[in-house]
Every structure is written in C-alpha cells, then in structure tokens.
N, C-alpha and C positions, 0 to 999 in steps of 0.2 A: 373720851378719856381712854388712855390706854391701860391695858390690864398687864398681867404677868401671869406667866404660864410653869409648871415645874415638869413636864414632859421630857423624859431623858427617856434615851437607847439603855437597854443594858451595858454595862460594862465589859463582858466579857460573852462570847458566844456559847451556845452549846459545846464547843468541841474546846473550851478552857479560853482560847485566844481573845487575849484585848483587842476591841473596839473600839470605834469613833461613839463617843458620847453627842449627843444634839439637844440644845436645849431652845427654848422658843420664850425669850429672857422680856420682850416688850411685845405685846398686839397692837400691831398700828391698826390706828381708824383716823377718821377726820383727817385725812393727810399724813399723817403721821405712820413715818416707815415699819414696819416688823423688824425686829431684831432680833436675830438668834445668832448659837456659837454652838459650836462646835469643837470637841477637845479629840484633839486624832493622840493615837498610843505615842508617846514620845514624849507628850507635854504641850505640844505646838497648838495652840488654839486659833481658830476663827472666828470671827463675828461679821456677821454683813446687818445693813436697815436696806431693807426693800422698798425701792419707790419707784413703780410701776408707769406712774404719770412722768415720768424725766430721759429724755435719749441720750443720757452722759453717766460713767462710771467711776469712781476711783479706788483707786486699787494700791494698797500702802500696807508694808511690813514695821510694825513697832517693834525698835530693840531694847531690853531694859538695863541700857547701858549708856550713864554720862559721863559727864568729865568728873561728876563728885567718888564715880568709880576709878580713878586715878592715884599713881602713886606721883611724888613731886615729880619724877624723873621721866614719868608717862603724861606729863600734864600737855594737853594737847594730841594726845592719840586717838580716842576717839572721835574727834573731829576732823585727824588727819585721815581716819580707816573709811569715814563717811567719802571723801572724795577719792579714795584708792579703789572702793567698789565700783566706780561707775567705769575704772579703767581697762578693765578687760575681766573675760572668763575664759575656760576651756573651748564654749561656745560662739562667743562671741568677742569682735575687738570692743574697743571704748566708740567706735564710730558707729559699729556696725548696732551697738546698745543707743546708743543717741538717735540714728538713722532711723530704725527700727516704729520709735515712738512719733518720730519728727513727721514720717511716709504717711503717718495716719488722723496728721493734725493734732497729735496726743499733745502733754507738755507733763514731766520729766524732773522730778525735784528730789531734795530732801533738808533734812536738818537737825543739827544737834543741840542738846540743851544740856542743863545739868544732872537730870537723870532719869536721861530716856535719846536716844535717836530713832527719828524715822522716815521713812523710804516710800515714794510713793508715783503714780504717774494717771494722768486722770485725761480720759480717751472717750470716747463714741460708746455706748456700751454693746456695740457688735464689735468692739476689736478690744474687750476687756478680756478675751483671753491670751491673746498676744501681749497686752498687757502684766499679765498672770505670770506668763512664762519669762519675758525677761527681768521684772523683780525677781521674781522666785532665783534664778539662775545667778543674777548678782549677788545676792543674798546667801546664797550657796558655793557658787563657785568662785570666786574670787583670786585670781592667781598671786593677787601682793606679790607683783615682779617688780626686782632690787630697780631697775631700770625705771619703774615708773615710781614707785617711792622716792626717788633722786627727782625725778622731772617735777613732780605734784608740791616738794618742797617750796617750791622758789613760788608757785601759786597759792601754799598756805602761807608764805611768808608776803606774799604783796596784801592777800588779804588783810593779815594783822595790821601792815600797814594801812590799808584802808579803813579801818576802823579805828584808827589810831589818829587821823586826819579828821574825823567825826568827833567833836568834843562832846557833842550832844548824846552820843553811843557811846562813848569809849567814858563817860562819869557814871554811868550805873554798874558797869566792872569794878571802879573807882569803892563805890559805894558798896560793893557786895563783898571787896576787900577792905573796906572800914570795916565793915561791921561783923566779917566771919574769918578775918584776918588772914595769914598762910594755911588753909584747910583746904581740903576736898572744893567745897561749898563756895568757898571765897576766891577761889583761883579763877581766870577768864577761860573761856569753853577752850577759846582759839590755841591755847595755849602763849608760848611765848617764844620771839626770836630765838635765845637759849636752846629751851626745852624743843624745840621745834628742829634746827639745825641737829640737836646730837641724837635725836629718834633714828633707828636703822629698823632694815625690815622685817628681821629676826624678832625686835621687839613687840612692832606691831602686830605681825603674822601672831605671836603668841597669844594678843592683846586678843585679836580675832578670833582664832579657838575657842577660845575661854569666857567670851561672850555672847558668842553670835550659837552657841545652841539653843534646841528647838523649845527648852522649858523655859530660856528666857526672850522668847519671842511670843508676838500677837498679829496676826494678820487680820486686817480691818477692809472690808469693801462696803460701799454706798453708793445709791442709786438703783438705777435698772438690772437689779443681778438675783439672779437664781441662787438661794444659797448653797442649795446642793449641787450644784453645776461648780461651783465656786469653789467647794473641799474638794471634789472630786481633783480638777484640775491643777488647786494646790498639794493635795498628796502627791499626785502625780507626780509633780518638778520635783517635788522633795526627795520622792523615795529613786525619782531616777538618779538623783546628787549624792543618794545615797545618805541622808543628811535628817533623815525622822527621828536617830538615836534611838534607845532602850526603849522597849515596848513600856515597861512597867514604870518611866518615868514620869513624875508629875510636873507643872508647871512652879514655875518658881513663885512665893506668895508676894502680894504688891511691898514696896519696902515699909519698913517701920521704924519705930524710933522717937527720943526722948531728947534731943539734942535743946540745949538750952541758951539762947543770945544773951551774954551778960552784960558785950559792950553796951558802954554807957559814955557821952561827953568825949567819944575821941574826933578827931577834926586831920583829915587828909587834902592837904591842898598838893595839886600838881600845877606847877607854872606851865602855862606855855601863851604865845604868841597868837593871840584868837582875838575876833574882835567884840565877842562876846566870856562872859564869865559863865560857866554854866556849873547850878548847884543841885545837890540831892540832900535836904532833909530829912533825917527817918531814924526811925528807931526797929527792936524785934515787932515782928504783926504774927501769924496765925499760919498753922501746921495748914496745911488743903485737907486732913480731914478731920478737922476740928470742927464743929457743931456750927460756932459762932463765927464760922464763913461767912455765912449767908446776912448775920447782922454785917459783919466787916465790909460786904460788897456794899448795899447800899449808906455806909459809912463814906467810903473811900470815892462811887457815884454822888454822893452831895455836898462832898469837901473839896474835890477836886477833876468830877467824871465827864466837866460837860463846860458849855458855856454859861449857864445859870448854877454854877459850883461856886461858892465860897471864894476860893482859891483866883478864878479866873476874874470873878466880879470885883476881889478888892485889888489885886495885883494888875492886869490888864484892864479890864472895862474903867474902872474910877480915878488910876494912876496911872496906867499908861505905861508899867516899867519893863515890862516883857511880853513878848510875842507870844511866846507857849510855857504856859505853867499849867501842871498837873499835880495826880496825884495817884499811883500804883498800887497796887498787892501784889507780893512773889509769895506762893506757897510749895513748901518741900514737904515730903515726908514725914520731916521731924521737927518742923521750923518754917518760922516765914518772913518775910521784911516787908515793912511798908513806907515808902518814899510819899518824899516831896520832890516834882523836880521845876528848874527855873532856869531861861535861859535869858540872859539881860547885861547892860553894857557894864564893865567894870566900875564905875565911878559908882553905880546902883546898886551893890549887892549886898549893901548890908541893909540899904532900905526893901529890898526884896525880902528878903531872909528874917531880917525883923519882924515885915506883916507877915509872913509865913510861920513864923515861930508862934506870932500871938494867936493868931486863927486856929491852930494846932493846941494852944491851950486852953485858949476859950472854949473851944469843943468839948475837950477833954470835961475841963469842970460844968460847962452848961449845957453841954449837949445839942442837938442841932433842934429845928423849933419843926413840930408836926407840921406843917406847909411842905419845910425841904428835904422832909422822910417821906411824906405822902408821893412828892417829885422825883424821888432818889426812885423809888419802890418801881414808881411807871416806866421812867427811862430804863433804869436795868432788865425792865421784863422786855421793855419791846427791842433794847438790843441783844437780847438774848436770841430771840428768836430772828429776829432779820440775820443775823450772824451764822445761822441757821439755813441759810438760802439757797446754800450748793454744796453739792456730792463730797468737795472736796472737805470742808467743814463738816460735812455729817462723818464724813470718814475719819476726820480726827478726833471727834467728839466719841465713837465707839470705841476706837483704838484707844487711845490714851485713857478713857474709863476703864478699860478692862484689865490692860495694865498699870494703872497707878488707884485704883479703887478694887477691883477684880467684881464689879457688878454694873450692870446699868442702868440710870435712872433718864426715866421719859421726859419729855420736853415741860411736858404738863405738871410732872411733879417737879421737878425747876421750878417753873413760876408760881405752884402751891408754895413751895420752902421762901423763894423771894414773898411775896405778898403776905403771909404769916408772920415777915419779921413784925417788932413790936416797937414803938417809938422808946420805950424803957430797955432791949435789949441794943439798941442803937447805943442810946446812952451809955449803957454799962460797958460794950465793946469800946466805946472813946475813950473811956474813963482808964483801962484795964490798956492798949496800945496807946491812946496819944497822950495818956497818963506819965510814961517812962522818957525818962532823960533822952533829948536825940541822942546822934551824933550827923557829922556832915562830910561832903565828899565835895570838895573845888576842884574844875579844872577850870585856868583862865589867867591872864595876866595882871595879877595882883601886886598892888605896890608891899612894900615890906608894914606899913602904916596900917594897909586893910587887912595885911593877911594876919596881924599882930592882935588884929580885932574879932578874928574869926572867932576864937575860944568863948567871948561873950554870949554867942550866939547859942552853945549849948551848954552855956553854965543853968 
C-alpha cells in the first residue's frame, strides 16, 4: 500500500529568500513509483514517480492552457502555438530540436486538449538530461518567427483537413458543438479554416506570454529519475531563459466552476458523402471532480467499455449493424458529456440509434443487473493499471493530476475508489445522466426521409 508523507523544505531560508519547497506526496512500495514535487519560487512546480527497476524516462512540461481559454477570434491558437514551439529557439533550429532527440533513439511529441497542452519526449534515462534541456528551452525560448507562423499555417490547415476526412473523428466535434453550442467548450481544438488563415503572429506571440508562465505550468517526469537531479537541471534551463518570474509567485489553482448543460433534444446532422453514417448519442455526464466519477466509470465500462457491454452485444454481436459501437466520458472542470457513439451503413441508423436510445433508457430506469457491475468493477481495475505500464503514461497520469486536481492519488487508492463503487450508486448515477433527454450529432449521407426522422430519436 502506498502511504503519504507531509515533509516540506521550509519556505523561506534564514537570510528571508524564498525556496524550493519539496514534498514526498506518494511512498512507492510494491512496485509502485515515489512521487514527490517540488514548488521552485515562481510558482513552477515538479513532480517525478521513481521507478528504479525501468531504463527509460519521460520528460513532459504541462501547460494549463486550451482551446476553452480562447476568444472566438483565437480559436485555434493554442494548438497553432503547440506546433510553432517545436520550430525554433535562440538555441536551437526546429531540426536541430527533432535531431537532438531522434541521435538518441528518443521520440518527441505533444498535444492539446481543451484545457490543458502538453509537451513531452521519452528517451533512455541516461539522456533524460538532454531531454531536460531541449523541452525546457522550447518551452522558454520560442522565437514565434513571422516566417514560420506563415509556413506551420498551410500544415495546421492540412491537418483540419485531415480530420475532416475522418467522419468517425470529426462527429465527436460535431457532438461537443450540439451540445455546448458556439463556447469556449464547444469549438474544435484545431480551430477552423477561418479562425486559422486570419491568426498573425503578434496574436499568438501575445497568446504565448500570457500563458506560458511559470505559475501556469507543471513539469512531470517518470521512470528512472532522481528527483532532485531533475529540479536542479529544470531550474537551471529556466533561470538561464530567464523564465522562473517573481520569486513570491504562486502557482495558479486547478480550474473551477459551475458551468451547467441545458441542452436537451437538439439534433445536428452534417451531410456528407461517406459510406458509412456515423452517430453520437448523449446527453450532459459529470464534472472530473465530481464524487460520482468513479460510479459513472464503471457505468459507461458495462454499457459500452468493452466487448461484453450492453451496447456492443445488442448492436454488433446479436444484429450485426456496426463495426464499432461504444460508449465515452468527457470530464471538464465544470462539466462533462457522455456519448454514444455508432458507426453503420446509412439505410441502418435509425435501427442503430433506436437500440441505442432504448438501452440508455432501460438503464436509466432499471439499472444494470449485479453480474454486469461485478464485470464492469474488474475490467476497469485491471485496465487501469495495464494502462499504467510505461513511463510515458506514468508521466501523464502525475502531470495532468497535479494540474487539473493539484494532488495525487496512488494507483491503489484508484482501485480502492473503483471496487467501493456500490451496485445502488451505479443505479442512481443512470438514473441522474442517462435519465436526461439526449441530443444527437450525424455525420453521414442521409436521404431527406431519414434525416426528417432523426428528431424522433430524442423526443
């Protein structure tokens, strides 16, 4: 079992000057990494897990900044500022940053969401200092030159295209604008053709400022790493970037909020030319730190998590009408959605969506039967932790905790919380989300007849 430790540095030294606080936040045993963080004066926080038995590192900078931080006219900046970083520094070209990681067999990524990007590169853990320094340096020095903002456009714009060619990708956009309309929340990460073409680099460069300080950052390593090998060499890149800010600043707290889904019964159909119809059923689901998570997981694990889900057994195994039917969680801050999604030949989608509507209501009122909670319960634990398996997931599982929770809970209190849930708090989570009216999101070549039909489906 792991414990928890409250061991801090003082704040301040003898001689008045702020310090790096250190705290020692998880005791690994059994396998199970040490986790500790680290708050240097500025606000910039570290967290590594230590896993001594592993010869690979990853090394990843969390920024707490998405596209739901966007004005209409910025929609699309943060994910255009995530590929303008990797283009150059003071230090380094865009080649010479790719080259760098590429000489050491490393591999070199990142990604944005809706509120949070992050930056990472997972290497050998004898060249996670090299590692160190060219995040750290990206992350810092970023030149946002006019000339590569122009070149990096026409490659965010093939992207959009590319996921625009994906119907199966491009309907849960669909669905996140049913149901959270023209907001923050509901716009595409990617942004849009539009928003995308009139972005200049005065914008962004602003964009960047103003988010890429040290209190709304998190630096996450995992694996084979020293943690105090690991501050040291992250202050280091900082304070040579000049980039720690105000001693006396704090980090910024995880975000908050009350935000409420009213949608109810609206239906977005997009035509297009596909040979398949592909649908998202769903209504509002559950804040990420809402209590009744942990029932909603293994809700959404035995209605839709698996091949003995609900979803899969009446739709594919019995009928035969689609290849891939599931069923999601998206949790925010302040809000969450929970999908249906189906993808099947047009002539089939109302008998898709049909069984999918009634299975969502029988739930709702009957709740699932102790067998498929006892199932739900197992599968979720054991892909909790197989999911668990590499540096690179242990590194996103500390990151993104610290910043969107600001604490961390051990692997073992995870599958305490899963195993706890109760076949009666299952129920009441059905009852409370697949209780409320859908709404639905088409993309697919629909005759005017089926699309005319669609509205029945969330009356």
């Amino acid at each position: 079992m792991t414990s928890r430790s409250t061991r801090k540095t003082a704040r301040t030294s003898s001689e008045g000057r702020a310090v790096a606080r250190t705290q020692t936040l998880l005791k690994g045993e059994h396998g199970i990494g040490t986790v500790r963080r680290t708050t240097l004066p500025g606000g910039l926080r570290i967290v590594t897990e230590t896993l001594p038995s592993v010869r690979s590192a990853t090394f990843g900078i969390w920024a707490n900044v998405g596209s739901r931080d966007e004005t209409p006219t910025l929609n699309g900046a943060t994910h255009y500022l995530e590929h303008l970083l990797f283009k150059g520094t003071s230090k380094r070209s865009a080649l010479d940053i790719s080259s760098a990681i590429d000489a050491v067999g490393g591999e070199m990524n990142a990604f944005t969401a809706k509120e949070y990007t992050c930056y990472y590169a997972r290497v050998l853990d004898t060249d996670l200092p090299l590692a160190i320094d060219v995040v750290c340096d990206m992350l810092t020095g970023s030149l946002i030159d006019a000339a590569d903002v122009d070149a990096e456009r026409g490659v965010i714009l093939e992207e959009i295209a590319m996921t625009e060619d994906d119907p199966g990708d491009c309907v849960h956009d669909l669905f996140a604008h049913t149901m959270l309309g023209d907001t923050p929340l509901g716009r595409p990460v990617l942004g849009t053709v539009d928003t995308i073409n009139a972005l200049g680099r005065d914008q962004i460069a602003r964009f960047y400022k103003k988010h890429y300080d040290p209190t709304h950052l998190v630096v996450a390593a995992a694996g084979n790493v020293d943690h105090a090998k690991v501050v040291r060499q992250v202050r280091a890149a900082f304070e040579k970037a000049g980039a720690l800010g105000r001693a006396d600043a704090t980090p910024v707290a995880p975000r908050a909020g009350a935000r409420t889904i009213r949608t109810a019964g609206r239906v977005e159909l997009l035509g297009r030319k596909t040979e398949q119809a592909h649908v998202v059923l769903g209504m509002p689901g559950l804040a990420r730190t809402d209590e009744r998570r942990w029932a909603l997981g293994v809700l959404n694990t035995a209605l839709g998590g698996g091949m003995s889900s609900r979803l899969f057994q009446e739709v594919r195994e019995k009928r035969g009408l689609a290849y891939s039917v599931y069923s999601y969680t998206s949790g925010y801050a302040d809000c969450g959605l929970f999908g249906v999604y189906a993808g099947c030949r047009p002539s089939q989608v109302h008998d898709v969506l049909k069984i999918c509507r009634d299975e969502l209501d029988k739930v709702a009122s009957d709740g699932l039967t102790d067998e498929e909670i006892t199932r739900a319960v197992g599968q979720l634990s054991g892909s909790t932790v197989l999911g668990l398996e590499d540096t690179g997931a242990l590194m996103n599982r500390i990151g993104k905790s610290e910043l969107c929770w600001g604490d961390q809970m051990s692997v073992d209190d995870m599958l305490t919380r899963i195993s706890a849930v109760t076949p009666d708090e299952v129920r009441s989570v059905a009852r409370d989300v697949l209780g409320q009216r859908p709404s639905l999101s088409v993309i697919g070549p629909l005759k005017d007849k089926q699309a005319a039909k669609l509205d029945e489906v969330v009356a």
